[in-house]
C-alpha positions as CSV (number, residue, x, y, z in Angstrom):
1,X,89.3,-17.4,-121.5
2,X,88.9,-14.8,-118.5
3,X,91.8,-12.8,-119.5
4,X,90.3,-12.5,-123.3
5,X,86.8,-11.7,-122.1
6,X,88.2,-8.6,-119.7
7,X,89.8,-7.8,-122.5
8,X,87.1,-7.7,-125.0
9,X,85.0,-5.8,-122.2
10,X,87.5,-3.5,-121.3
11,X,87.6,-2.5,-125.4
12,X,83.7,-2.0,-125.2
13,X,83.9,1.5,-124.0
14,X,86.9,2.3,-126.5
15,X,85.3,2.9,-130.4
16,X,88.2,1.9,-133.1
17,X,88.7,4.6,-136.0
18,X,87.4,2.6,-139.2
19,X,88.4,4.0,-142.5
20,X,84.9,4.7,-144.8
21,X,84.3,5.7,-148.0
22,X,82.1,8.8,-148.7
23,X,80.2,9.0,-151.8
24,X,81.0,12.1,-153.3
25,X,78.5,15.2,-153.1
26,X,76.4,16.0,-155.5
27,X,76.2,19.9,-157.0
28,X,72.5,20.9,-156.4
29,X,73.1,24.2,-157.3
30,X,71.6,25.4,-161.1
31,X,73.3,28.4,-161.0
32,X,77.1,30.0,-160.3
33,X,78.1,31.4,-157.3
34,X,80.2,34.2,-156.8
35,X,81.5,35.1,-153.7
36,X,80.5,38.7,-151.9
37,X,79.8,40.5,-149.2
38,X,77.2,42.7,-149.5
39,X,75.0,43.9,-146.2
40,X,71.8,42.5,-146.5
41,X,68.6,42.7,-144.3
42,X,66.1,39.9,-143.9
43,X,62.4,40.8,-142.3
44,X,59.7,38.0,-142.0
45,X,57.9,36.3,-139.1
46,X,60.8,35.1,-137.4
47,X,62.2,38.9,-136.8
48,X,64.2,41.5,-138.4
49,X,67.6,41.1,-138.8
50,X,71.1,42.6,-140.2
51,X,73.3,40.0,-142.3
52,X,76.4,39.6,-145.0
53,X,75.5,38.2,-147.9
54,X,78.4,35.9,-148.7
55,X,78.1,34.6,-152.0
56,X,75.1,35.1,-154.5
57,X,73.5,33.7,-157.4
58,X,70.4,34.4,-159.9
59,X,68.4,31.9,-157.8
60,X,69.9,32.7,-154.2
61,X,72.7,33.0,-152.1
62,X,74.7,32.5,-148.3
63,X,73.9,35.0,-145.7
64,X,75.9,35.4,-142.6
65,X,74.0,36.8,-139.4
66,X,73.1,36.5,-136.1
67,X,69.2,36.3,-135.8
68,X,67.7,32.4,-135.8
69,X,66.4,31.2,-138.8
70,X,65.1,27.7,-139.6
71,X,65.1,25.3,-142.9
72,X,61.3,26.5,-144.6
73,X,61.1,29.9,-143.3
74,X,60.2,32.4,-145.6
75,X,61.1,36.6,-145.5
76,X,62.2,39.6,-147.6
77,X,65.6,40.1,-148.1
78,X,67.5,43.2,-149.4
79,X,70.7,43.7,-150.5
80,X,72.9,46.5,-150.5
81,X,75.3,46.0,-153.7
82,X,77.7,49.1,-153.7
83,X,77.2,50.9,-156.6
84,X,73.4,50.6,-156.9
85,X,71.2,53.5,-156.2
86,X,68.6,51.1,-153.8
87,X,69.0,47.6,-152.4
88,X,68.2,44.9,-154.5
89,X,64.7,43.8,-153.4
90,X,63.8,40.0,-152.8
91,X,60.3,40.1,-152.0
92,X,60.3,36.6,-151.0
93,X,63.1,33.9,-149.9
94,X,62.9,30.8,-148.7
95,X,65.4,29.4,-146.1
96,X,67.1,25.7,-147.6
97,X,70.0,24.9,-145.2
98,X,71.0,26.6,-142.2
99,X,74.8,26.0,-140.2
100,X,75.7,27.5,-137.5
101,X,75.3,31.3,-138.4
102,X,74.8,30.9,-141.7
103,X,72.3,29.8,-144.2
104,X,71.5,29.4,-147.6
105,X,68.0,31.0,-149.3
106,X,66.0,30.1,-152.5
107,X,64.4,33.2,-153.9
108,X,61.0,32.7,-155.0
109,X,59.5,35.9,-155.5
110,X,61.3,39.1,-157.3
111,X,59.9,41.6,-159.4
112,X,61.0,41.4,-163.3
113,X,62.9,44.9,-162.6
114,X,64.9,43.6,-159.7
115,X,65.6,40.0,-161.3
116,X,67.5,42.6,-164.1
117,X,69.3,44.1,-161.4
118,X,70.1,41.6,-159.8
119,X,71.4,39.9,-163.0
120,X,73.7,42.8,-163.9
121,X,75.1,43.0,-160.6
122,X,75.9,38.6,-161.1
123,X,77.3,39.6,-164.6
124,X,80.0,42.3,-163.4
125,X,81.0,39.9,-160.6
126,X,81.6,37.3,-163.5
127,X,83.3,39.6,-165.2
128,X,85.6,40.2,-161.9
129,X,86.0,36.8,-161.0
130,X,87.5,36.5,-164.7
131,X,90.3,39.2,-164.6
């Protein structure tokens, strides 16, 4: 009785692997992706930064930098898409998901002219990701 009590004590500060099942994610996203890397610069309350956009969407897209941001903030973003006379002009984006150095924006407010722009430059990166 001793011997399996020391025992069971000794294996309280050892945690056993157990197997579990994930439930599989769930696509949130209501647009396509396409992976880039365009320079982009965010401005808002939190500071003024330099980033890579690393994929994009209609809707949003993955920047890469090193200025804190946090889940809610909100900013303008440009993006420089080679190719294009002037950035693309987000006048407003909302932070969703932040890791590590990079997060993820919603873009809530663009102009009709950019929103254009912006979907011409998503249709010729379709068309690349196709060929």
């Amino acid at each position: 009785m001793a011997l399996a009590r020391k025992q069971q004590e000794s294996d309280k500060g050892h945690l056993q692997p157990r197997m579990t099942k994930e439930a599989p994610r769930l696509e949130k996203r209501q647009q396509p992706r396409f992976t880039s890397q365009f320079r982009s610069t965010i401005s808002g309350g939190q500071g003024e930064g330099q980033g890579r956009t690393l994929d994009l969407s209609v809707g949003g897209c993955m920047i890469e930098t090193d200025l804190p941001v946090v889940v809610g903030a909100s900013f303008e973003c440009r993006i420089y898409v080679p190719g294009l006379d002037w950035p693309l002009r987000i006048n407003e984006a909302q932070v969703r998901w932040v890791k590590s150095n990079t997060f993820g924006i919603q873009f809530t407010k663009i102009q009709p002219d950019e929103e254009a722009k912006l979907k011409q430059v998503i249709a010729r990166l379709n068309e690349e990701f196709k060929t």
